[in-house]
N, CA, C and O of each residue as an XYZ file, in Angstrom:
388
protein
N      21.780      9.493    -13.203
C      20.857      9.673    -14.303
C      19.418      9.690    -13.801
O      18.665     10.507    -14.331
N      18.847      8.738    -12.664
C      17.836      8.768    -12.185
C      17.458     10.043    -11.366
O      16.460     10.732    -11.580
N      18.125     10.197    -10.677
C      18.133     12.048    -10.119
C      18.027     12.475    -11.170
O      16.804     12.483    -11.312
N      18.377     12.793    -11.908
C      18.086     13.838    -13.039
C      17.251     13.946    -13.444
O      16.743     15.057    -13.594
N      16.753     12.957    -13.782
C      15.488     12.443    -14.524
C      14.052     12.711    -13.432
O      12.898     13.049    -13.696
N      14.536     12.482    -12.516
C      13.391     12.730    -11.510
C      13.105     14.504    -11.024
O      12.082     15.150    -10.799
N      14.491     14.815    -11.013
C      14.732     16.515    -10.740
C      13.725     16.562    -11.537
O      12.612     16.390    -11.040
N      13.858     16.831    -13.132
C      13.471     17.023    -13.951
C      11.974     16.905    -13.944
O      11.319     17.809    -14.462
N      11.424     15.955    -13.445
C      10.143     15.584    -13.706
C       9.414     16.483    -12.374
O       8.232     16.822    -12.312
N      10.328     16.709    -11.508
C       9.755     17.201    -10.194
C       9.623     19.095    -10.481
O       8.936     19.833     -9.774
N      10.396     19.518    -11.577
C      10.407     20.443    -11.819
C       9.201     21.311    -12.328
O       8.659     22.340    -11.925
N       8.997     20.385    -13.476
C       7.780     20.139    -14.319
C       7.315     20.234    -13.487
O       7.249     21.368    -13.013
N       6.673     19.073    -12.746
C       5.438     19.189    -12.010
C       4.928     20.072    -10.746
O       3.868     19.956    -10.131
N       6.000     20.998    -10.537
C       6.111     21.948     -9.248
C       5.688     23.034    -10.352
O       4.825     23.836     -9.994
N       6.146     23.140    -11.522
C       5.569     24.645    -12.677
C       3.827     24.171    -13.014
O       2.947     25.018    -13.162
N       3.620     22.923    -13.077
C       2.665     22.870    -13.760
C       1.369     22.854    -12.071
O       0.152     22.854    -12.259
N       1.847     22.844    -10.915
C       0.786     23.223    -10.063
C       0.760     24.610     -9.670
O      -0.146     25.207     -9.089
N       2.653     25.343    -10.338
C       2.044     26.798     -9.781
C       1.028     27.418    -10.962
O       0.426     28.491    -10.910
N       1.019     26.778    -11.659
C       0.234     27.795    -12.849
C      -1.115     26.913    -12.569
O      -1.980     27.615    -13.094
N      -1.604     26.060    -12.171
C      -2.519     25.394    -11.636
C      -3.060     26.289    -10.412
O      -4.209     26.714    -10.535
N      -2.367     26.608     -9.273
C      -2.519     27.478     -8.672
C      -2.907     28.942     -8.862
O      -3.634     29.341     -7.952
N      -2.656     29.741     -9.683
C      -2.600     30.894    -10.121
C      -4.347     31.072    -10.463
O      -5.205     31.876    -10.099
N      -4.333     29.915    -11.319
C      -5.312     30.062    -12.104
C      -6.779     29.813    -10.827
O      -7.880     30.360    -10.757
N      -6.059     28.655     -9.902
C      -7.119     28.505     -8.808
C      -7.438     29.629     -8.001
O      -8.649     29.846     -7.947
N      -6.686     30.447     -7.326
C      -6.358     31.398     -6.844
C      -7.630     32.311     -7.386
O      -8.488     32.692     -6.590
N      -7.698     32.666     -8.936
C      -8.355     33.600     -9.194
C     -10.301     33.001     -9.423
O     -11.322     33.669     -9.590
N     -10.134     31.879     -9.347
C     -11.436     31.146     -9.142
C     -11.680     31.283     -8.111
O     -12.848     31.621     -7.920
N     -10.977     31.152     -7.119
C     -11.957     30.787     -5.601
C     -12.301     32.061     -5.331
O     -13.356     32.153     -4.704
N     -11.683     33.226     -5.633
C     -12.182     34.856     -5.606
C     -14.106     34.519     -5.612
O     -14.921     34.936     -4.788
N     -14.366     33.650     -6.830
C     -15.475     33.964     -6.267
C     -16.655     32.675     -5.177
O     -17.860     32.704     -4.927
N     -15.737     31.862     -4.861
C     -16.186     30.788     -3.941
C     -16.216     32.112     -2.287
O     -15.637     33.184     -2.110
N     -17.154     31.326     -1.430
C     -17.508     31.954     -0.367
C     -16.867     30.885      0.697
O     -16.989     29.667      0.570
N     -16.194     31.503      1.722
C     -15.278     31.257      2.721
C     -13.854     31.299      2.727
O     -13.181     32.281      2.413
N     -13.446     30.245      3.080
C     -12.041     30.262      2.989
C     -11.262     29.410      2.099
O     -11.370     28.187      2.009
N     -10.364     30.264      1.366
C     -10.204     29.074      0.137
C      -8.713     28.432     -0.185
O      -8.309     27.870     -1.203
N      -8.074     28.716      1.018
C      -6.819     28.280      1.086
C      -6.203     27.829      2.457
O      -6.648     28.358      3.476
N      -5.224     26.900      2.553
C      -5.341     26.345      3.237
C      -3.191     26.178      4.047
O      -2.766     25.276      4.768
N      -2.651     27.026      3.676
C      -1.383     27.075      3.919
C      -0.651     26.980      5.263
O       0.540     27.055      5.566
N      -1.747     26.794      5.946
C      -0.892     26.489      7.561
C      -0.656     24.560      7.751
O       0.196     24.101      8.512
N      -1.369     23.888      7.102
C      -1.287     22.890      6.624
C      -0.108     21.690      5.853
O       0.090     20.508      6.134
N       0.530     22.583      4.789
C       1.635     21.993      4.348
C       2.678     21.846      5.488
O       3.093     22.755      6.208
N       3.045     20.462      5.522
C       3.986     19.804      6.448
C       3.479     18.876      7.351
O       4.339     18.141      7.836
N       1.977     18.636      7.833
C       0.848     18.003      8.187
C       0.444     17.107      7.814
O       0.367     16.911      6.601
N       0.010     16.178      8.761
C      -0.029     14.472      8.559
C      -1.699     15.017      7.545
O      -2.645     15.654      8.008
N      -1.526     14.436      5.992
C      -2.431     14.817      5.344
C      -4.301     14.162      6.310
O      -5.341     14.814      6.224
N      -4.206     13.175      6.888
C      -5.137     12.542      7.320
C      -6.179     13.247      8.243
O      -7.340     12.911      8.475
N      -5.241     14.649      8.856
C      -5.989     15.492      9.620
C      -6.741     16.584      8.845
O      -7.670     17.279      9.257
N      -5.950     16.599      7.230
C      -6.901     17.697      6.528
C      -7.927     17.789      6.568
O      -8.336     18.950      6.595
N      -9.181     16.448      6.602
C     -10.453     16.654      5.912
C     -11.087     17.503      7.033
O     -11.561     18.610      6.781
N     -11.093     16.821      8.634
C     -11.856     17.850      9.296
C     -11.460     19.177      9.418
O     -12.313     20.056      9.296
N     -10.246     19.472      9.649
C      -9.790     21.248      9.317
C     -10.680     22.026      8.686
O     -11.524     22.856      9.024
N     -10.058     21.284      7.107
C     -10.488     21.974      6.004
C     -12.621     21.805      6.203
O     -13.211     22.769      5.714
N     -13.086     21.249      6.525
C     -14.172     21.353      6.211
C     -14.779     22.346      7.182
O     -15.454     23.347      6.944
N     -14.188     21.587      8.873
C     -14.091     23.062      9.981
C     -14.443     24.247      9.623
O     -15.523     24.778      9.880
N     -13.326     24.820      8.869
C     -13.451     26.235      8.583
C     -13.910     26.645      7.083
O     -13.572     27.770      6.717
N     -14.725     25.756      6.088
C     -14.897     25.900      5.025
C     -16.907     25.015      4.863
O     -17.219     24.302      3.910
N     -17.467     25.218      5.542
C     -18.744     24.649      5.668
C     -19.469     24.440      4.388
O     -20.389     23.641      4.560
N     -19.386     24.862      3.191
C     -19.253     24.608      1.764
C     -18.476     23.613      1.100
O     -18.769     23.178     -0.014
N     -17.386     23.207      1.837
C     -16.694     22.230      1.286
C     -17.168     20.876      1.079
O     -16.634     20.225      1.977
N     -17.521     20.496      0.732
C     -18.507     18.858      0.713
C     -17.216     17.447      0.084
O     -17.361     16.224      0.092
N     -16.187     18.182     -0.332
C     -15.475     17.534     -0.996
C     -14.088     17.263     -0.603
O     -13.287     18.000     -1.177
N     -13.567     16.401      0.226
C     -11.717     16.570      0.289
C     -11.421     15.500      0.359
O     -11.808     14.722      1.231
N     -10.443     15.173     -0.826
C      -9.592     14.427     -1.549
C      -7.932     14.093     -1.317
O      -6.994     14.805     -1.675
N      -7.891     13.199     -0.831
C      -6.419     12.792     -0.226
C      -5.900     12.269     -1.707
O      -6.290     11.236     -2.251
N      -4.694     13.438     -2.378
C      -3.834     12.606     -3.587
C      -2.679     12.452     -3.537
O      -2.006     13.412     -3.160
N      -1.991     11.159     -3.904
C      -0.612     10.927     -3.265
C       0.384     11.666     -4.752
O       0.174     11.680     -5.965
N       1.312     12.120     -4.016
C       2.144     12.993     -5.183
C       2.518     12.174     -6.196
O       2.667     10.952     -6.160
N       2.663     12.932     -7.115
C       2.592     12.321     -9.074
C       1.654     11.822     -9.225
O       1.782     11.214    -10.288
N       0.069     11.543     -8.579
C      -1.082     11.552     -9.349
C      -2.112     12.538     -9.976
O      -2.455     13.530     -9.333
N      -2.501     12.344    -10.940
C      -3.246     13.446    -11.483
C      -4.828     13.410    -11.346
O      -5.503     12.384    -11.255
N      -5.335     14.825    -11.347
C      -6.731     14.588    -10.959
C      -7.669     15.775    -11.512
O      -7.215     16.915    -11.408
N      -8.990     15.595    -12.114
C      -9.340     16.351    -12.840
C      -9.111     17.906    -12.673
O      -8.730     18.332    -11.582
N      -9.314     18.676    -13.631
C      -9.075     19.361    -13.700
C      -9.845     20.825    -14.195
O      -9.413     21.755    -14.877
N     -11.601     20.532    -13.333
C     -12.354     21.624    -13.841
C     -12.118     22.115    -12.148
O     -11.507     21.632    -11.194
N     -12.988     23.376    -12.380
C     -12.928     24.024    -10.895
C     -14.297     23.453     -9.907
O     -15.397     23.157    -10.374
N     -14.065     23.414     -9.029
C     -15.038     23.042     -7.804
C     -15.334     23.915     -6.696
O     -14.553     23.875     -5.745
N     -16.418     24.774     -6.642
C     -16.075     25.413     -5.145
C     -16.172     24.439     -3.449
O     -15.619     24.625     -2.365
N     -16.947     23.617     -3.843
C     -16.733     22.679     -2.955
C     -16.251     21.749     -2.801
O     -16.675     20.848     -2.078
N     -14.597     21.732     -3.856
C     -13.944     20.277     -3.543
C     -12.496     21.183     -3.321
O     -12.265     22.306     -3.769
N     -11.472     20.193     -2.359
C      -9.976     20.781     -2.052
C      -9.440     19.579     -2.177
O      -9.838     18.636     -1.492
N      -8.294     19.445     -3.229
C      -7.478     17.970     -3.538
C      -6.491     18.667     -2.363
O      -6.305     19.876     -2.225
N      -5.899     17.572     -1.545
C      -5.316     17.387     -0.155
C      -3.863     16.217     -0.803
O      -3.752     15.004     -0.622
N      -2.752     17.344     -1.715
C      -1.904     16.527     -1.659
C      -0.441     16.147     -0.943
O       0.392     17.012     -0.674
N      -0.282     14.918     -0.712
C       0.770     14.476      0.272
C       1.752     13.531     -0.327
O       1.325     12.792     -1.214
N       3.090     13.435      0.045
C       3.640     12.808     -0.516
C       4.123     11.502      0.200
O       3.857     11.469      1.401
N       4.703     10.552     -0.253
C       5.108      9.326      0.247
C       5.240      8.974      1.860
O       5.456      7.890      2.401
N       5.078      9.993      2.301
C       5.232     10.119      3.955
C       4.014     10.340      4.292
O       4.054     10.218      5.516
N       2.490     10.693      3.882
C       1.412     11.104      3.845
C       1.863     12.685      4.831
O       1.323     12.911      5.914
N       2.404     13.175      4.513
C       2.728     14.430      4.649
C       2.086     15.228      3.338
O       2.125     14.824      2.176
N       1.367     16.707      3.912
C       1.214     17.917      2.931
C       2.391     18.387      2.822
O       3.269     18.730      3.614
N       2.185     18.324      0.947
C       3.668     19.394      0.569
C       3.243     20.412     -0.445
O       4.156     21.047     -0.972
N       1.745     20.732     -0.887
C       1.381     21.753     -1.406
C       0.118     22.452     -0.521
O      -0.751     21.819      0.080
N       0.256     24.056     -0.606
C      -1.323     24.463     -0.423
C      -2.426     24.063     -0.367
O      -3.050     24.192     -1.420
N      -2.854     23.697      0.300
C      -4.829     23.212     -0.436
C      -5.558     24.176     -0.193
O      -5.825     24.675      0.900
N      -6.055     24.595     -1.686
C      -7.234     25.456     -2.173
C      -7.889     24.688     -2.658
O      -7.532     23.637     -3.189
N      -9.222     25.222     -2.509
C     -10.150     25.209     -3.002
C     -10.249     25.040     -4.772
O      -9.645     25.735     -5.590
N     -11.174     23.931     -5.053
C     -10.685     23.735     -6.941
C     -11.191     22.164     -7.198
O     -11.053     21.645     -8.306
């Protein structure tokens, strides 16, 4: 029942960052540099901030969030939420947002 319940919730929340995504995606169109970050997922999250700022010199902002927390939700061109899960492993994209 707990699997299920968790499937379930993991489902949800994998739809509700791709459409989170989508929508980021078409924002950072107009942010300047680089606004995604996909070589990353699978990566000890702790190494994100210098990467991401490395190659994103606009970025002023990166945010380590541990999975199932939530975090605002306007756009930022200079912030990238850096999320990882219980292993401090990346298990989504980080864009720019």
């Amino acid at each position: 029942m707990a699997t299920t319940i968790q499937a379930r919730v993991m489902g949800t929340a994998l739809l509700f960052f791709f459409l989170l995504s989508a929508s980021s995606i078409a924002q950072a169109a107009t942010c300047k540099g680089k606004s995604a970050w996909p070589e990353l997922v699978g990566k000890d999250g702790s190494t994100a901030e210098a990467i991401i700022k490395a190659e994103n010199h606009r970025v002023n902002f990166v945010f380590t969030v541990q999975e199932g927390s939530s975090v605002i939700q306007n756009f930022d061109c200079r912030r990238v939420f850096v999320w990882v899960n219980t292993h401090g492993k990346i298990y989504l994209v980080q864009r720019l947002g």
